[in-house]
Legacy VTK file of the C-alpha trace (Angstrom):
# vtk DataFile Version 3.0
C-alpha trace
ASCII
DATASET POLYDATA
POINTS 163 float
11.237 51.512 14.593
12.228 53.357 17.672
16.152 53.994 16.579
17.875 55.658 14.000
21.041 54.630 12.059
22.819 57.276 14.207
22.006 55.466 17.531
24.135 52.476 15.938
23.409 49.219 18.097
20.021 49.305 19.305
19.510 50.567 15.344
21.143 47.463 13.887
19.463 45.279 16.387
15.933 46.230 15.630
16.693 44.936 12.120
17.412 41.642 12.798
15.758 40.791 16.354
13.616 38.483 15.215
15.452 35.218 13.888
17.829 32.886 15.244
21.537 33.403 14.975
22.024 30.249 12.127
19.209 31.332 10.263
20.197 35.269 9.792
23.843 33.916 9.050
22.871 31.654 6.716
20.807 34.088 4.419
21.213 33.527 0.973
19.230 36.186 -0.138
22.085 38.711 0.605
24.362 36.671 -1.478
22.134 36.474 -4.936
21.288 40.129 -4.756
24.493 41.289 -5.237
25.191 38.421 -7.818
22.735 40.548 -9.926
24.858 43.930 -9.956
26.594 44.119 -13.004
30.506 45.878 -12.582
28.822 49.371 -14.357
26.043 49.663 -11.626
28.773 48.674 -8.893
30.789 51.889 -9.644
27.227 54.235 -8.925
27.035 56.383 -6.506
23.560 58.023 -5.801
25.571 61.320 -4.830
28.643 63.301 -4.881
30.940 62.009 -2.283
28.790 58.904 -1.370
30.334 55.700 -1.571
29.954 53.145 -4.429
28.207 49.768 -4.520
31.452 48.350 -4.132
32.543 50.299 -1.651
29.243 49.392 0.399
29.629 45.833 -0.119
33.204 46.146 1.232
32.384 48.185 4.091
29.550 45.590 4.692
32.682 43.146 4.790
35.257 45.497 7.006
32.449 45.644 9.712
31.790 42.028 10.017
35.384 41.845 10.264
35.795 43.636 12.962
32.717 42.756 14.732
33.299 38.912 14.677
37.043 39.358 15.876
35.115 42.093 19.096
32.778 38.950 19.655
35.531 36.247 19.744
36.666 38.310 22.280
34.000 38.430 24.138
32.737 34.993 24.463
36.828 34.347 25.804
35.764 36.813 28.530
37.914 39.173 27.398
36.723 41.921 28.667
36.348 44.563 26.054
34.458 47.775 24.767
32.506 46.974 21.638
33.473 50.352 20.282
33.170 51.783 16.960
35.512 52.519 14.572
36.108 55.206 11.835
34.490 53.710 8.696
34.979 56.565 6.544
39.054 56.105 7.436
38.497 52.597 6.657
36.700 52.715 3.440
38.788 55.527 2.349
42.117 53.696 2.543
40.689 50.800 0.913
41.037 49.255 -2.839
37.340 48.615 -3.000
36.703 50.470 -6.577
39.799 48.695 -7.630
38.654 45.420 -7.058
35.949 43.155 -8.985
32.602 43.179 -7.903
32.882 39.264 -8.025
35.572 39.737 -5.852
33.829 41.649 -3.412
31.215 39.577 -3.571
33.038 36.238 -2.928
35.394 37.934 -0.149
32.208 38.917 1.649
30.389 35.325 1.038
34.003 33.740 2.931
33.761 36.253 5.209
29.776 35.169 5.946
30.691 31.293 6.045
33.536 31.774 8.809
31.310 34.042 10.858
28.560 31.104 10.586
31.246 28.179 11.363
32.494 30.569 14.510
28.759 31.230 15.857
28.143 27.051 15.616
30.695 26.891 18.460
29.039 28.688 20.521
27.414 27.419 23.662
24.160 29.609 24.775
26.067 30.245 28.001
28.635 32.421 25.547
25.834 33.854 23.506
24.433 35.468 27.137
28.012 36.839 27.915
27.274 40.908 28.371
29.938 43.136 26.883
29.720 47.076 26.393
28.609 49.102 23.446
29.151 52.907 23.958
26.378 53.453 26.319
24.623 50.171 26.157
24.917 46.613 27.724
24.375 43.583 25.250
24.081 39.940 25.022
27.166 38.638 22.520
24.177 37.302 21.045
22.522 40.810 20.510
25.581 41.571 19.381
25.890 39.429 16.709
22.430 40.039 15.659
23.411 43.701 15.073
25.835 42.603 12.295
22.786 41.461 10.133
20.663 44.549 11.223
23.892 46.665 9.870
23.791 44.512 6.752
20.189 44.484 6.354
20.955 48.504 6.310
23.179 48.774 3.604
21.460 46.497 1.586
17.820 48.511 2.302
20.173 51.381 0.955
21.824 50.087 -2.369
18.140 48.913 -3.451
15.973 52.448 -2.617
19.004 54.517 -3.575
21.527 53.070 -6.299
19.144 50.289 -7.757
LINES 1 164
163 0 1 2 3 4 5 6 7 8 9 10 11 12 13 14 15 16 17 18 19 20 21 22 23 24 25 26 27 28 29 30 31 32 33 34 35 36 37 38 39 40 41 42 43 44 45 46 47 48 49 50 51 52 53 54 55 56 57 58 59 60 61 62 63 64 65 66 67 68 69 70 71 72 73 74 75 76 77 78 79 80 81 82 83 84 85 86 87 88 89 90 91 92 93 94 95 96 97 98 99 100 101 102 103 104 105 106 107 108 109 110 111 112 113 114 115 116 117 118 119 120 121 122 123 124 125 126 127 128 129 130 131 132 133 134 135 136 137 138 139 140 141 142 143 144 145 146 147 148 149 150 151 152 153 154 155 156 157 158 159 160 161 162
């Protein structure tokens, strides 16, 4: 592994370089993990101030959010920075240890099936659109492989650190 989690894209891409779009989308696996955690283990956090499971799992759900709305955009030519965004902000003004793991769950399982019906109508001429990310110029298909490699993250995380 050449990046870090701090370098962000090139990061998340390394993660999940290696698969076609439909078949990281379509990863079940994800899915019957987090089926497993119970709503006791959801509220753990492996340290003072770090986030809960369920905040992880929604954060997991805010960035694919965001990220599939920045690659709609794209592959209309829109012509846009794939910037960041504040997480911390987002997580913090959230209702995520409110909420049902279940619920979390399920809103990030919807939230995985529209992403998957949205890359299917794709044509490989939009997957080779090049947008920017900070410092780095990507494929929309690269692009979208970084959402899994930020997953794939998080997930790597709740299982060495809460689990």
């Amino acid at each position: 592994m050449r990046h870090t989690p701090e370098d962000g894209f090139p990061y998340y891409f390394e993660l999940a370089r290696e698969d076609s779009l439909s078949r990281l989308f379509e990863t079940a696996s994800t899915f019957a993990f987090l089926r497993t955690i119970d709503e006791k283990k959801s509220t753990l956090r492996y340290e003072p101030n770090k986030w809960s499971i369920k905040q992880v799992i929604g954060h997991i759900t805010d960035h694919e959010k965001i990220k599939m709305f920045r690659a709609f955009q794209l592959s209309r030519n829109e012509n846009i920075q794939l910037w960041g965004y504040d997480q911390d902000f987002l997580t913090n003004n959230s209702r995520f240890d409110e909420l049902s793991i279940a619920l979390l769950v399920t809103d990030f399982y919807n939230v995985r099936k529209s992403s998957l019906s949205f890359i299917e109508t794709l044509s490989e001429t939009q997957l080779k659109k090049i947008g920017s990310a900070r410092q780095h110029e990507i494929t929309l298909e690269d692009f979208l492989k970084s959402i899994i490699g930020h997953q794939r993250h998080h997930i790597r995380i709740i299982k060495e650190r809460y689990i």
